[in-house]
C-alpha positions as CSV (number, residue, x, y, z in Angstrom):
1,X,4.8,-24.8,-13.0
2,X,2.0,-23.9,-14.9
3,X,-0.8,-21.7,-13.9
4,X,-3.2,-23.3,-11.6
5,X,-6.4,-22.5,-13.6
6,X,-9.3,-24.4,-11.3
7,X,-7.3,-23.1,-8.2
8,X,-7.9,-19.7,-9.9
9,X,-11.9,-20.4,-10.6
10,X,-11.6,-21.1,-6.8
11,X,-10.6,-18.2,-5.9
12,X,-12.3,-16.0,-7.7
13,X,-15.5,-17.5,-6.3
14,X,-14.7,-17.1,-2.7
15,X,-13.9,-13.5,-3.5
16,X,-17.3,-13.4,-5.5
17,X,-18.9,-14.8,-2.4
18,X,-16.9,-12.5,0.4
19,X,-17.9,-9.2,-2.2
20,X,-21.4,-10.4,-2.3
21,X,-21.5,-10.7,1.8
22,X,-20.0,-6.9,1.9
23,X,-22.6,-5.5,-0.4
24,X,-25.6,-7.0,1.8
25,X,-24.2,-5.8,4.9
26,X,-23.8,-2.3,3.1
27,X,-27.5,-2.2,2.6
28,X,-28.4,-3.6,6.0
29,X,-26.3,-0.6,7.5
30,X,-28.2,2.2,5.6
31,X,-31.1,0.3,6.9
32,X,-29.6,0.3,10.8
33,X,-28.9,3.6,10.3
34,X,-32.4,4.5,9.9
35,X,-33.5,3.4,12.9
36,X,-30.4,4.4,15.0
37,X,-30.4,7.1,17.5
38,X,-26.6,7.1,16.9
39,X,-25.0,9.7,14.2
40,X,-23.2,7.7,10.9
41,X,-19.8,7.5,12.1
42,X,-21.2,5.1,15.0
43,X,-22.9,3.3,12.3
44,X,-19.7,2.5,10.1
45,X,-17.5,2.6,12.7
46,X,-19.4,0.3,15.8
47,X,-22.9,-1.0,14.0
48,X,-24.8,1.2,15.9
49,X,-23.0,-0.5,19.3
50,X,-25.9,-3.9,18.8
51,X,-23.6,-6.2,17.1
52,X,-25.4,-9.8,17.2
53,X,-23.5,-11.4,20.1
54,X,-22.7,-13.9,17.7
55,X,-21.5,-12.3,15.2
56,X,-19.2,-10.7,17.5
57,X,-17.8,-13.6,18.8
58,X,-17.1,-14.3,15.2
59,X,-15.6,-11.0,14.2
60,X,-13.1,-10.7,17.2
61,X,-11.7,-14.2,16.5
62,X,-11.4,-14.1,13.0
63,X,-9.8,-10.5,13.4
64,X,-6.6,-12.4,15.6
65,X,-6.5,-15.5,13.9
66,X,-5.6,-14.1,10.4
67,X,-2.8,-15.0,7.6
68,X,0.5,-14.6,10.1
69,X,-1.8,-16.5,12.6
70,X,-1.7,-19.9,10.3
71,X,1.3,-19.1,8.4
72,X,3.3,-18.2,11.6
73,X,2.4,-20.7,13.8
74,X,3.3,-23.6,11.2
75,X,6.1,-21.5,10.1
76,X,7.3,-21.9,14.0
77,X,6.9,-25.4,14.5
78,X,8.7,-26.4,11.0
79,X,11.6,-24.1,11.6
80,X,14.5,-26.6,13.7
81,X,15.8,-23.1,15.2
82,X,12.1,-22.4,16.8
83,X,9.7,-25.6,17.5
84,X,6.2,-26.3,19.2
85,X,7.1,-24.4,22.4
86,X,8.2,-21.3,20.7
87,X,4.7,-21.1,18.3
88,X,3.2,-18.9,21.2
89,X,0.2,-17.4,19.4
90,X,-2.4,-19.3,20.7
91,X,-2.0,-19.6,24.3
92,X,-1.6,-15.6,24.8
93,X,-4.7,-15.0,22.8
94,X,-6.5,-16.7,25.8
95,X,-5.0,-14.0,27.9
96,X,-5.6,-10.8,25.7
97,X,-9.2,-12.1,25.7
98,X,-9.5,-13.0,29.2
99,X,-7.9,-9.4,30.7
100,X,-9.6,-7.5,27.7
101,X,-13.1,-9.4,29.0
102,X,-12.3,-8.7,32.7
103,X,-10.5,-5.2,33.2
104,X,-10.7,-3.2,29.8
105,X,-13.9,-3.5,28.6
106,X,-15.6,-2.1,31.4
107,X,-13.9,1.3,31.4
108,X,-14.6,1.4,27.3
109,X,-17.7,0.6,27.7
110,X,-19.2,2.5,30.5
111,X,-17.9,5.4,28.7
112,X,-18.9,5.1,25.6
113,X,-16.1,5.7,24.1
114,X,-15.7,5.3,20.0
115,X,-12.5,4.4,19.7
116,X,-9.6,3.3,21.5
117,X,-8.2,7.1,21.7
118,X,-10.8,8.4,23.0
119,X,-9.6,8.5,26.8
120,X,-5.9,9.7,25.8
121,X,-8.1,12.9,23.7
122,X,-10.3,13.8,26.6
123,X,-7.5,13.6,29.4
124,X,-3.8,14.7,27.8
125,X,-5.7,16.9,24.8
126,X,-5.6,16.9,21.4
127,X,-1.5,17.6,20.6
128,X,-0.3,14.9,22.8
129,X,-2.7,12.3,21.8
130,X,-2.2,12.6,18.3
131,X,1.5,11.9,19.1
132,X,0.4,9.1,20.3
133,X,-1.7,7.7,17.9
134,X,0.9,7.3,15.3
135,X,2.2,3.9,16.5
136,X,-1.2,2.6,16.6
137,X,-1.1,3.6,13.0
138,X,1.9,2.4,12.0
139,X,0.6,-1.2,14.2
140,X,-2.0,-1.3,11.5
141,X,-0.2,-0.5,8.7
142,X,2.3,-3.0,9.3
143,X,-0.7,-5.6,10.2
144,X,-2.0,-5.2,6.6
145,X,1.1,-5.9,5.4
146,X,1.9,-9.0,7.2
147,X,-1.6,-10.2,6.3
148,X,-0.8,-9.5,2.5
149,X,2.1,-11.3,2.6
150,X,0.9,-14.8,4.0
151,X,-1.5,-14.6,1.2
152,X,0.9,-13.5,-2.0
153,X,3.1,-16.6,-1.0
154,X,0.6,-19.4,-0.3
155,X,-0.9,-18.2,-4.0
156,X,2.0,-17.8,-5.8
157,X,3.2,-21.3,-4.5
158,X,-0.1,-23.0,-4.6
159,X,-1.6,-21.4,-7.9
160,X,1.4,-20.3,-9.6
161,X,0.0,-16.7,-9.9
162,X,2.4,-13.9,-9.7
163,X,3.3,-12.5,-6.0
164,X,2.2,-8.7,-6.8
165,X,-0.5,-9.8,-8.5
166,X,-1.6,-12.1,-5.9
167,X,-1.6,-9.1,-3.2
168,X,-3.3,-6.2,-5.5
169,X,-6.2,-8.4,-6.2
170,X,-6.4,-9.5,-2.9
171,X,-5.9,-5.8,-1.3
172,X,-8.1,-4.3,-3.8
173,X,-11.1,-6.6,-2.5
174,X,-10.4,-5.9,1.2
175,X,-10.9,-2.6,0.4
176,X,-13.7,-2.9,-1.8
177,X,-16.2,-4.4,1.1
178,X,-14.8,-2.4,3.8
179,X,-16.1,0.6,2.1
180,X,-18.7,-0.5,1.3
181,X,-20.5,-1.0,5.1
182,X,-18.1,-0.4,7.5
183,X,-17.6,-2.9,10.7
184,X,-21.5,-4.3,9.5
185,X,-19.6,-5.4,6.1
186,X,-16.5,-6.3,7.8
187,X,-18.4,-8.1,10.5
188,X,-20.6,-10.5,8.7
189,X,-18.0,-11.1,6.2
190,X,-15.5,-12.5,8.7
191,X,-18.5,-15.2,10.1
192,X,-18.2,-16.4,6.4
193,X,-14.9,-16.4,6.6
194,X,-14.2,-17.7,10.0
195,X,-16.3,-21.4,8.7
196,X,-13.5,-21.2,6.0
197,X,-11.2,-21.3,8.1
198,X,-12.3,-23.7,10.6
199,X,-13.4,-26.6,7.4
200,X,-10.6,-25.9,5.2
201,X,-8.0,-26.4,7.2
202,X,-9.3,-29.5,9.3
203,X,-10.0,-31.0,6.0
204,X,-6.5,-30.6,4.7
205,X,-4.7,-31.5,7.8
206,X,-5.8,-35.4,7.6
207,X,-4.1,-36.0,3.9
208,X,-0.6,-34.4,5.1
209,X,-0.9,-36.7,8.0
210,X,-1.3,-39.6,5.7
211,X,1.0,-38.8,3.1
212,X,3.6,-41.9,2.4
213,X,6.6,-39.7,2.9
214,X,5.8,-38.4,6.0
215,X,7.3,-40.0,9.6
216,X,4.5,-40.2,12.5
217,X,4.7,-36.9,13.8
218,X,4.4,-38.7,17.5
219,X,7.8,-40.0,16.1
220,X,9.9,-36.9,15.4
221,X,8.5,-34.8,18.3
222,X,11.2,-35.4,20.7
223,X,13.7,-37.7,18.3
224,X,16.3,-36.5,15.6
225,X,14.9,-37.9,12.0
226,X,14.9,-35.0,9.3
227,X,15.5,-32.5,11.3
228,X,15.9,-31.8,14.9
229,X,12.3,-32.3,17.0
230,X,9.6,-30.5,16.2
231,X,8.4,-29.8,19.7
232,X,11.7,-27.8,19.9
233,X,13.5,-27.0,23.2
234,X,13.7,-23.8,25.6
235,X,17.2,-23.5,26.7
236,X,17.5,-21.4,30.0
237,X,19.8,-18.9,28.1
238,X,16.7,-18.5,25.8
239,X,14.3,-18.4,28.2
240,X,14.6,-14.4,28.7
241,X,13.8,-13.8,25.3
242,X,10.4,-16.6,25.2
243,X,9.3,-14.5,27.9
244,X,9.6,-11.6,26.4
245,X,7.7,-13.1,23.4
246,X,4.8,-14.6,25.2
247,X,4.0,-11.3,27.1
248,X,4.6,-9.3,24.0
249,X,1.8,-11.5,22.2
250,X,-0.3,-11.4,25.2
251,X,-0.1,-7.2,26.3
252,X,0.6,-6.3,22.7
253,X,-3.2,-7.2,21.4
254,X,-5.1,-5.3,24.5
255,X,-3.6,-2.0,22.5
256,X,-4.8,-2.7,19.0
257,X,-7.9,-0.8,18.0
258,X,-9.5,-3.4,16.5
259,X,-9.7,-5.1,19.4
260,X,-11.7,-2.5,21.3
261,X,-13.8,-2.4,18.1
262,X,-15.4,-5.3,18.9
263,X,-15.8,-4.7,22.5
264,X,-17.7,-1.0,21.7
265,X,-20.1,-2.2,19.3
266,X,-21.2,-4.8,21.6
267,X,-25.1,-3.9,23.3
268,X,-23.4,-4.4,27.0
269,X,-21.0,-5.2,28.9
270,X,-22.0,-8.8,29.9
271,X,-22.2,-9.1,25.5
272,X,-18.5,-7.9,25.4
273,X,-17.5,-10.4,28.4
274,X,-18.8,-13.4,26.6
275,X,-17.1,-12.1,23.3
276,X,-13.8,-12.0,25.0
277,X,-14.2,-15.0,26.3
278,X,-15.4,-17.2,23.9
279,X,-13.3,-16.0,21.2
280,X,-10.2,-17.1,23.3
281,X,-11.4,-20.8,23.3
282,X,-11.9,-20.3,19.2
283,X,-8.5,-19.1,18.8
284,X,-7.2,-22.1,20.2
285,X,-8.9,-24.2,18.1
286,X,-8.0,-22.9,15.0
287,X,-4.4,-22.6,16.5
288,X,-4.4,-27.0,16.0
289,X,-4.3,-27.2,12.4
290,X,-1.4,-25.2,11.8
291,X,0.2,-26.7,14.3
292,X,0.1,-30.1,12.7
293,X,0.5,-28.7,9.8
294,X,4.5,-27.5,10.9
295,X,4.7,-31.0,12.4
296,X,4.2,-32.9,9.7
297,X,6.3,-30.5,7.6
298,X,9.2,-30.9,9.8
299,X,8.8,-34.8,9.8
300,X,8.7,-35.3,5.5
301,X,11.7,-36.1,3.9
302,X,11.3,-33.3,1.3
303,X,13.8,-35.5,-1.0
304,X,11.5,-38.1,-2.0
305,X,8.9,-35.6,-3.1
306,X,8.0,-33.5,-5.8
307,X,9.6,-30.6,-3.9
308,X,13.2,-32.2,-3.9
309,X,16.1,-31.4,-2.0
310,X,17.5,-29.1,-0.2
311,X,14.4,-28.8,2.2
312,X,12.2,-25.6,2.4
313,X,14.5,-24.5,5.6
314,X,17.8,-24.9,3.5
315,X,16.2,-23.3,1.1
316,X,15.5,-20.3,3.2
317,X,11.7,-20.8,2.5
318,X,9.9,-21.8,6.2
319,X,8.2,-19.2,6.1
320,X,6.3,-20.4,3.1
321,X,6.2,-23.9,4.5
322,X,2.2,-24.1,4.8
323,X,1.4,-23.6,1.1
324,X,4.4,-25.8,0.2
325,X,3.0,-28.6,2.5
326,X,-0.3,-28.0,0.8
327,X,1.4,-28.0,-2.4
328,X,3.7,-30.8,-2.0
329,X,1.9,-33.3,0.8
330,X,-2.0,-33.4,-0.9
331,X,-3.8,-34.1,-3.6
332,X,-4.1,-30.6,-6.0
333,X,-8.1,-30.1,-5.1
334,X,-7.1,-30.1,-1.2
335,X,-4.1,-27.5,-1.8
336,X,-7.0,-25.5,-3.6
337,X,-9.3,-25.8,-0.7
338,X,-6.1,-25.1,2.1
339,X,-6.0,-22.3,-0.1
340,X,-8.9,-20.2,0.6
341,X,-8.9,-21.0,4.5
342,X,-5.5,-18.6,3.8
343,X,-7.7,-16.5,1.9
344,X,-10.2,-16.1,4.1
345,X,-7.8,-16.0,7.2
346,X,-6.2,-12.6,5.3
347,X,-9.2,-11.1,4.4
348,X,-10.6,-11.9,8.2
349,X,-7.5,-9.4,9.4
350,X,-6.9,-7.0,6.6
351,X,-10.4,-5.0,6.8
352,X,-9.9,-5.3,10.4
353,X,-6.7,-3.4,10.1
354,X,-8.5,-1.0,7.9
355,X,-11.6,0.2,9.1
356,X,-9.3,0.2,12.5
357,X,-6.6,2.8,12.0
358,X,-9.3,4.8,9.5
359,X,-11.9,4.6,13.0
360,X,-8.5,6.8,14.9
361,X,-7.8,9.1,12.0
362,X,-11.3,10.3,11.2
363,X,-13.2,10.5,14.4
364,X,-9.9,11.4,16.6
365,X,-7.9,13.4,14.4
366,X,-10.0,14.8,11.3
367,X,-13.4,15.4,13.8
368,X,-11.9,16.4,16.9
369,X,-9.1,18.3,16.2
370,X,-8.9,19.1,12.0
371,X,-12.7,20.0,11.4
372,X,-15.0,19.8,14.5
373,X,-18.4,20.6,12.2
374,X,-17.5,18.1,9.8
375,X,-21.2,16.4,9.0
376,X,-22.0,12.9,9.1
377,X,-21.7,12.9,5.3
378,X,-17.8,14.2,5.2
379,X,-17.3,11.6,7.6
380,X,-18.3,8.9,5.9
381,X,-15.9,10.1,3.2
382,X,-12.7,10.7,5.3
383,X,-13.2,7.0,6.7
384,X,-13.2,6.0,3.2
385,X,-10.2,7.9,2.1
386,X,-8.4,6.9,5.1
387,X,-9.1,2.7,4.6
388,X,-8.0,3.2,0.8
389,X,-4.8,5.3,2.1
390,X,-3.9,2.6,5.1
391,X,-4.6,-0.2,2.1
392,X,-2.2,1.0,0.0
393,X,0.5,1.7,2.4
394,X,0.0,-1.7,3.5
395,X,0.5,-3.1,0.2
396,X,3.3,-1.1,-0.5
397,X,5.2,-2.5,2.4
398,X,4.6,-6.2,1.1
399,X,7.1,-5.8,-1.5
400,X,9.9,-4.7,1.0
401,X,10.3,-8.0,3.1
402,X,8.2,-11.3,2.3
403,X,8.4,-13.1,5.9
404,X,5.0,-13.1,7.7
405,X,7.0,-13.2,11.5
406,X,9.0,-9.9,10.8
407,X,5.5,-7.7,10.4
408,X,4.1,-9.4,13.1
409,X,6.3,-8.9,15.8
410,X,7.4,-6.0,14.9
411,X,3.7,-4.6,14.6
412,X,3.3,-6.1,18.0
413,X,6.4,-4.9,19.4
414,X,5.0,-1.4,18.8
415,X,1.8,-1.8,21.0
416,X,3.4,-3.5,23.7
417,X,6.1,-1.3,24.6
418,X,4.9,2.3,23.7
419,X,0.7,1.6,23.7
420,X,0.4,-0.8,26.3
421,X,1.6,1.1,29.2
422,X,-0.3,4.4,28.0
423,X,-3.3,3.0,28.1
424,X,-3.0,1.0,31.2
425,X,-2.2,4.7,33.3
426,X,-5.1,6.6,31.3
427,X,-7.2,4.3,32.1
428,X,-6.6,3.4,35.5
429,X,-4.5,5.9,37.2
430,X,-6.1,9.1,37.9
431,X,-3.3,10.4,38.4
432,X,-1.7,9.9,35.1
433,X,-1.3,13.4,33.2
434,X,0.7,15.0,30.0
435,X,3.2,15.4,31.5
436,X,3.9,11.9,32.6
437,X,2.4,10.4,29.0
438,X,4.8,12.6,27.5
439,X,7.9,11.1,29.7
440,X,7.0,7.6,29.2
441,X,6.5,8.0,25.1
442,X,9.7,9.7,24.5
443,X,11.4,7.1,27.2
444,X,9.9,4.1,25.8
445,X,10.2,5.2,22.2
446,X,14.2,5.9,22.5
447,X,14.7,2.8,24.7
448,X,13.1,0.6,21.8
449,X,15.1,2.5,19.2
450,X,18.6,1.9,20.8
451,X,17.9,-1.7,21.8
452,X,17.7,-2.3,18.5
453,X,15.9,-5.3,16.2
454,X,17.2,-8.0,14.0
455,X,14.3,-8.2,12.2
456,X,14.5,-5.0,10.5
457,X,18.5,-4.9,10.6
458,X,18.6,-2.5,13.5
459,X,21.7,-2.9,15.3
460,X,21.7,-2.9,19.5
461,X,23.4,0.5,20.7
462,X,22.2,-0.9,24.4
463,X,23.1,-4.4,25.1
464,X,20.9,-6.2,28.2
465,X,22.2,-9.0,30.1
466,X,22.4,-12.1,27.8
467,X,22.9,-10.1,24.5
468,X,25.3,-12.5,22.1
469,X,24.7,-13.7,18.7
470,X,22.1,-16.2,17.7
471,X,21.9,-19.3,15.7
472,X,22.3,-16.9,12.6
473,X,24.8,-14.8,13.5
474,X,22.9,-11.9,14.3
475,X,23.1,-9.8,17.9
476,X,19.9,-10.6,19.7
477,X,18.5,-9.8,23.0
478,X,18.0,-12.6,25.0
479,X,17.2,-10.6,28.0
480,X,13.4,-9.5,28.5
481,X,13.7,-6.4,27.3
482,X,10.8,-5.7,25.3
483,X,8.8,-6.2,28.7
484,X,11.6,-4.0,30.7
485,X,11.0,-1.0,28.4
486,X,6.9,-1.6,28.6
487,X,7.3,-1.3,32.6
488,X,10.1,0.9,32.5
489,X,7.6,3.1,30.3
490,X,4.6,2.8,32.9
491,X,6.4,3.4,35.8
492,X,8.0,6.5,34.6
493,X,4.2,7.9,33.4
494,X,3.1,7.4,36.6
495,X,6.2,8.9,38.8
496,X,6.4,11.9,36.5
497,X,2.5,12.8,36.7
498,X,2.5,12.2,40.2
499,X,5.8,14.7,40.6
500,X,4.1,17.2,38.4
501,X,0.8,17.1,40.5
502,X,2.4,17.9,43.3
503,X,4.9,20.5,41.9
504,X,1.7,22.4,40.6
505,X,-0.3,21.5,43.8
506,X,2.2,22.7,45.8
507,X,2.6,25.5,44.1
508,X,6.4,25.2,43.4
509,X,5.7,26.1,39.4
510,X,3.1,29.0,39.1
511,X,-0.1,28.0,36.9
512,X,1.0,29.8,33.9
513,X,3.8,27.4,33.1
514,X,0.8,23.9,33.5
515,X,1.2,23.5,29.7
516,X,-1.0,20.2,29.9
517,X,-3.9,22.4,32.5
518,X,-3.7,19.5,35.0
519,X,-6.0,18.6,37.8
520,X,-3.2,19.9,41.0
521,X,-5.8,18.1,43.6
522,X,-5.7,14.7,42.1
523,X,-3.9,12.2,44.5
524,X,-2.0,9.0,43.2
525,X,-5.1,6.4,42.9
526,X,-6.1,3.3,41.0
527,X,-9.2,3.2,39.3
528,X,-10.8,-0.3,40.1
529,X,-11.7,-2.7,37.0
């Protein structure tokens, strides 16, 4: 191939236009600022808490549905492993948005928190909740990877432009206009890239449906042609493990920092309801074009195109298969435009990912705990070190593994089973305490560890019910166990703080030995929604 030179023109103007948004919402936040009662890190970090309601909407939605949103989704539906009914991502999103909207954002909210640490902090301390932190971290720096990654292949299939080079350019960008103005830049910068998005790919989708060596995709959903159907099958051995998936892609968003983002810089409560809510019916609709997109991939018969034979799956490429249907299945100024709804889908994610895990290290680790006087203008340059530091460990990671699904799920994984459940007990059990946080990380951290992950190579040294090898050869859990470990994690928390409140209440353990300074009096109580 030989470089795509108007798909690079392209390019560079969208990335013109997406710098150009940045800078003006870098001068509108020194203006905010002004006016603001708030100090500067509320600014950067949550626009002064009166984001535009919809702008928010806007924001949220194009945080979720980023680069392993498209990519993975049609990824799913191609592969004849997988199919329709195991491309989950849009249906959970409607329930991360819906029990965000209805029981988490009142308790952020009302509190005023600034960041999604802020509860852990002001109940377990400072030692414990920084030990906790670090898989949020590591959740973002994994999602700037998997977002880096959808892009480097679609270019470097679609433009013919190298695969590092692809992802430095694209990295250094992201980082570029998140410095600049914070969530204000990184807000009205996804609305411009959310209508991306939203035209690109529902202009694209209507050549690959008509392209002459393409089956009806009504055809091949439930008959053999290519390939097996793409609507794909749940087999009741399986259906342990699409459980497991769904709930992991459901929980595993409501302990992502970015999310709460969003629901802090909203002006009220009702504002962060109607976010939630309406970005879950967005997501949905911007699930449908990738959707089709795997559909009609899986019904082409790859030989009697450009592409040739074997197919992309032979070829150990599905997870490529967008750009090489955009590539392959319509005209060259369509692939260019399928292109930058990619672009914009990456870009969408990655500065969320950024200012997010920069939001937990500056105000929760550098300000409360490192340098409690640090001014408002050290601040604003610890969150830019940190977004610069999470960007390039991002990057870094790209060139380790290229498959969008692997950093997904296993960033994902991460919040569901260790996050999830910490944040559900702090906040609404009262009686949650150190002592019982500190149980159900170490539990749910070594319980994860040993049941190991094929993704990443990690063999099983605990083998659930169902455990056998998979279509590939490789030991996989087929058992919920993901979901075991995330309510084996939140029961534990709550057993052990309840045991320790009444081992100090009781006065079985003098006061001296209280290491976490607990509350002996509190009894075991939900706090309502």
């Amino acid at each position: 191939m030989v470089l795509n030179v108007p798909g690079l023109v392209v390019m560079g103007l969208f990335y013109v236009l997406i710098l150009g948004t940045g800078i003006w919402a870098s001068m509108r936040s020194k203006k905010e600022e002004k006016k603001c009662k708030g100090d500067g890190m509320e600014i950067t970090l949550l626009a002064g808490r009166n984001i535009n309601l919809l702008v928010g909407i806007f924001t949220l939605t194009a945080t979720w549905v980023g680069g392993g949103f498209i990519l993975g989704i049609a990824e799913a539906v191609y592969n004849p492993t997988l199919g329709l009914v195991w491309a989950l991502m849009p249906v959970p999103y409607i329930l991360t948005f819906f029990l965000g909207g209805i029981f988490f954002a009142k308790p952020m909210r009302e509190n005023k928190y600034l960041t999604m640490m802020d509860p852990f902090q002001i109940k377990y301390g400072d030692v414990l909740s920084s030990a906790l932190i670090l898989p949020a971290l590591v959740a973002d720096v994994l999602w700037v990877a998997r977002t880096l990654v959808s892009l480097g292949g679609t270019m470097s299939v679609i433009l013919d432009l190298s695969y590092v080079y692809s992802i430095i350019i694209s990295s250094v960008v992201a980082i570029a206009y998140t410095l600049m103005g914070g969530l204000y830049s990184v807000a009205y910068t996804d609305v411009i890239q959310l209508i991306l998005i939203f035209v690109s790919l529902y202009v694209c989708v209507p050549f690959m449906m008509t392209n002459e060596n393409s089956l009806d995709i009504s055809m091949t959903a439930y008959n053999q042609t290519f390939q097996a159907p793409w609507v794909g099958k749940v087999e009741l051995q399986d259906a342990g493990k699409w459980f497991d998936d769904f709930m992991v892609l459901a929980l595993g968003g409501l302990a992502y920092q970015a999310f709460y983002q969003r629901i802090l810089s909203a002006s009220s409560y009702t504002q962060a309801q109607v976010t939630c809510f309406a970005s879950s019916a967005f997501c949905l609709v911007l699930g449908i074009p990738s959707i089709l997109i795997g559909a009609v991939a899986a019904s082409t018969d790859w030989n009697s195109t450009s592409y040739g034979s074997p197919s992309p799956y032979e070829r150990g490429q599905a997870g490529s298969i967008l750009p090489i249907a955009l590539q392959y299945l319509t005209p060259a100024y369509i692939s260019i435009i399928g292109i930058g709804a990619v672009a914009a889908a990456v870009m969408s994610s990655m500065d969320s990912a950024l200012l997010s895990s920069a939001s937990m290290f500056s105000s929760n680790i550098y300000k409360n705990i490192l340098r409690k006087q640090a001014s408002d203008r050290e601040m604003q340059w610890v969150i830019r070190i940190s977004v610069v530091v999470v960007g390039l460990a991002g990057t870094a990671l790209t060139f380790l593994d290229n498959s969008v699904l692997v950093f997904w799920l296993v960033g994902v994984d991460m919040s569901y089973t260790i996050m999830f459940p910490q944040l559900v007990c702090v906040l609404f059990f009262k009686v949650s305490n150190g002592y019982g946080a500190s149980t159900g990380y170490l539990l749910g951290m070594a319980l994860r560890l040993m049941s190991g992950e094929p993704l990443i190579g990690l063999p099983p040294l605990i083998r659930f019910p169902g455990c056998r090898l998979d279509a590939e050869g490789t030991l996989t859990q087929f058992f919920p166990f993901r979901t075991t470990i995330m309510l084996t994690s939140l029961v534990s928390i709550v057993l052990v703080s309840w045991l320790a409140s009444i081992i100090f209440n009781k006065g079985l353990l003098a006061e001296r030995w209280d290491v976490f300074k607990i509350n002996p009096t509190i009894l075991l109580k939900v706090n309502p929604p």
